[in-house]
C-alpha positions as CSV (number, residue, x, y, z in Angstrom):
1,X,1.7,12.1,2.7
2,X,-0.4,9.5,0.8
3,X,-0.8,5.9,2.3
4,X,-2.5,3.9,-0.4
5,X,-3.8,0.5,0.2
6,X,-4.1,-1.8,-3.1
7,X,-5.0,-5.0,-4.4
8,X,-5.3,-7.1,-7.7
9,X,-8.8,-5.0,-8.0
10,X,-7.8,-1.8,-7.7
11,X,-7.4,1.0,-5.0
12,X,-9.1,0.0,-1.3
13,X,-8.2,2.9,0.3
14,X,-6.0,6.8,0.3
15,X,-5.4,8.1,3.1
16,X,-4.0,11.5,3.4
17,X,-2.3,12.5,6.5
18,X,-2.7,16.4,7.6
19,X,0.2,18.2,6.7
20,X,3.1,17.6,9.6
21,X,1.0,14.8,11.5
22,X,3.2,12.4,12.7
23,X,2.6,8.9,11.6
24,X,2.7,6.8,15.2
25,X,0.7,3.6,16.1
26,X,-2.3,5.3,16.7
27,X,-2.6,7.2,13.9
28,X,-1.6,4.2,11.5
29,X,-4.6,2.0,13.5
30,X,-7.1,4.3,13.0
31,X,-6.3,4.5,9.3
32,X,-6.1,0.3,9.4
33,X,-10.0,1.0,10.6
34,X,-10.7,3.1,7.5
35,X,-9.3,0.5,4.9
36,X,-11.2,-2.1,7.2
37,X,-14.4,-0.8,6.8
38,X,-13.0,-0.2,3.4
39,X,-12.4,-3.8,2.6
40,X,-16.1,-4.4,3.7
41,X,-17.6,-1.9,1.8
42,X,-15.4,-2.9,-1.7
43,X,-14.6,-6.2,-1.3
44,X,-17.5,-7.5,0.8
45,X,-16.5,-11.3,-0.4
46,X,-13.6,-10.9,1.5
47,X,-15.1,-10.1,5.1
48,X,-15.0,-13.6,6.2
49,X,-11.8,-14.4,5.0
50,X,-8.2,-13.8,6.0
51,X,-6.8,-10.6,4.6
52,X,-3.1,-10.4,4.0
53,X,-1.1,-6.9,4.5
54,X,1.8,-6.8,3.4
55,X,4.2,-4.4,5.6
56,X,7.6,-3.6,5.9
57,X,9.3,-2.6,9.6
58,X,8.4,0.9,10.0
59,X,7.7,1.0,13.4
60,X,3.8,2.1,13.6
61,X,3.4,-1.0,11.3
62,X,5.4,-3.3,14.2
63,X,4.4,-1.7,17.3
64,X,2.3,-4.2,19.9
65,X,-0.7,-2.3,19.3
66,X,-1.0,-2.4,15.5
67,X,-0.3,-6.2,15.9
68,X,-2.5,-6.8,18.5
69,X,-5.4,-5.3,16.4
70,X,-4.4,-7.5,13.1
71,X,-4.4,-10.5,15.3
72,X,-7.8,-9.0,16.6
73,X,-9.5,-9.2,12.9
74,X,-7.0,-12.2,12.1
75,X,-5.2,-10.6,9.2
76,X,-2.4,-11.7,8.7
77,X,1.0,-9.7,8.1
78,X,3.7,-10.9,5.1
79,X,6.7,-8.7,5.5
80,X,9.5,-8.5,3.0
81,X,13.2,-7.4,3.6
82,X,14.1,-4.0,5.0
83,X,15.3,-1.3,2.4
84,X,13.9,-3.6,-0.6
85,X,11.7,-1.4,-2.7
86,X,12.3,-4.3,-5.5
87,X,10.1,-6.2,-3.4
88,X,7.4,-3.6,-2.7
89,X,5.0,-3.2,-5.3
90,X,4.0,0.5,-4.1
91,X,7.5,1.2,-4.5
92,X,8.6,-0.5,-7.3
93,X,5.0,-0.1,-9.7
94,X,2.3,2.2,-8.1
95,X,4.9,5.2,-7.1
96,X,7.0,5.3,-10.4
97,X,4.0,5.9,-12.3
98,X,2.2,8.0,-10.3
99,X,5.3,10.2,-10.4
100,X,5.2,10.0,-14.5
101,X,2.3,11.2,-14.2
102,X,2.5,14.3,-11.9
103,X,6.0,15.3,-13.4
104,X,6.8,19.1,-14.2
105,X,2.8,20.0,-12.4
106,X,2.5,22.8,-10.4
107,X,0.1,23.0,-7.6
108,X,-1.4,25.7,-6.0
109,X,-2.7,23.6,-2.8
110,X,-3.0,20.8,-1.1
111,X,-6.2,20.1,-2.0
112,X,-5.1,20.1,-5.6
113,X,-2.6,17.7,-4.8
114,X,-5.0,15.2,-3.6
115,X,-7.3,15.7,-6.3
116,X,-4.8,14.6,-9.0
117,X,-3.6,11.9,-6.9
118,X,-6.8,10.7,-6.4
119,X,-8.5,11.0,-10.0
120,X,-4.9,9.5,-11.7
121,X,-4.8,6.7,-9.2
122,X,-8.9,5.8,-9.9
123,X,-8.6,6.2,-13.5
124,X,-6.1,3.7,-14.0
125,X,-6.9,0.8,-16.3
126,X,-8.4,-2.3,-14.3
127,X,-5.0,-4.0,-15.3
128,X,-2.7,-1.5,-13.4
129,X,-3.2,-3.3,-10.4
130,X,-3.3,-7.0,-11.3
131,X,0.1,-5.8,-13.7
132,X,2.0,-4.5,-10.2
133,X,1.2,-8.2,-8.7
134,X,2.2,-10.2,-11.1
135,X,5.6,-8.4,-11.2
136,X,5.9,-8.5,-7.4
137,X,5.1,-12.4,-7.7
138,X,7.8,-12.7,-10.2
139,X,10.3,-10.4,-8.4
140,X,9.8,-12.9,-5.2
141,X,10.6,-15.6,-7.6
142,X,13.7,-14.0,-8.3
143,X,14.7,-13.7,-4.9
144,X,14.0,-16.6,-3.9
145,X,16.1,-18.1,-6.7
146,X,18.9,-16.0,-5.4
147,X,18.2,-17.8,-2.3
148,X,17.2,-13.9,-0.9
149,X,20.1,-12.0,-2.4
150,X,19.2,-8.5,-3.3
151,X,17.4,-8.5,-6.8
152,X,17.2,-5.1,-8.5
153,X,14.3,-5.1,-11.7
């Protein structure tokens, strides 16, 4: 499994979870460390400012501990509506075309895998990224036209 932080700039962080490893509070903090050190290393301009995450309900993201630590750094969490993927821009712009793009492969490993994923998702066009938030902004529009009825594309 692949948990990809993004933002208008580009990719912040991948972070591959061992084959079978259970994703649990723990586990999803210590990655939160790696894309915070992340965030300081690639977006320095940002370390004194407020970072917004946005999350959905999974329960590693919700548990006391993972909030605790946010609250800690003061970033601050949006969530969006259980079982929307219209509204998540992983799952409505990053995933689809990463999918494209790994379509009728074959790989012999993990490893390869993770190679692909990682050289596709860093050679994308500096506009990928900026392109996935600008539909997100205007799918919220949408739903919030709707006054939050479900809005597919």
């Amino acid at each position: 499994m692949v948990t990809v932080f993004w933002d208008m700039n580009g990719v912040l962080l991948l972070h591959f979870s061992p084959p079978n490893e259970t994703v649990n509070s723990a586990a999803y903090q210590a990655t939160l460390k790696k894309l915070k050190r992340a965030v300081q290393r690639k977006r320095p301009q940002m370390s004194d400012k407020r970072v917004l995450l946005l999350h959905d309900n999974a329960k590693p993201y919700t548990a006391h501990a993972t909030v605790n630590l946010l609250e800690q750094w003061d970033w601050e969490i949006l969530q969006h509506p259980p079982y929307s993927p219209d509204l998540a821009p992983s799952d409505f712009h990053l995933f689809p075309n990463m999918k494209k793009h790994l379509r009728a492969k074959r790989f012999k490993s993990h490893v390869d895998v993770k190679h692909v994923v990682q050289t596709w998702l860093h050679g994308q066009d500096p506009t990928f990224c900026q392109q996935g938030f600008e539909k997100w902004i205007s799918r919220l529009d949408n739903c919030l036209n709707r006054e939050g009825d479900y809005v597919e594309k």
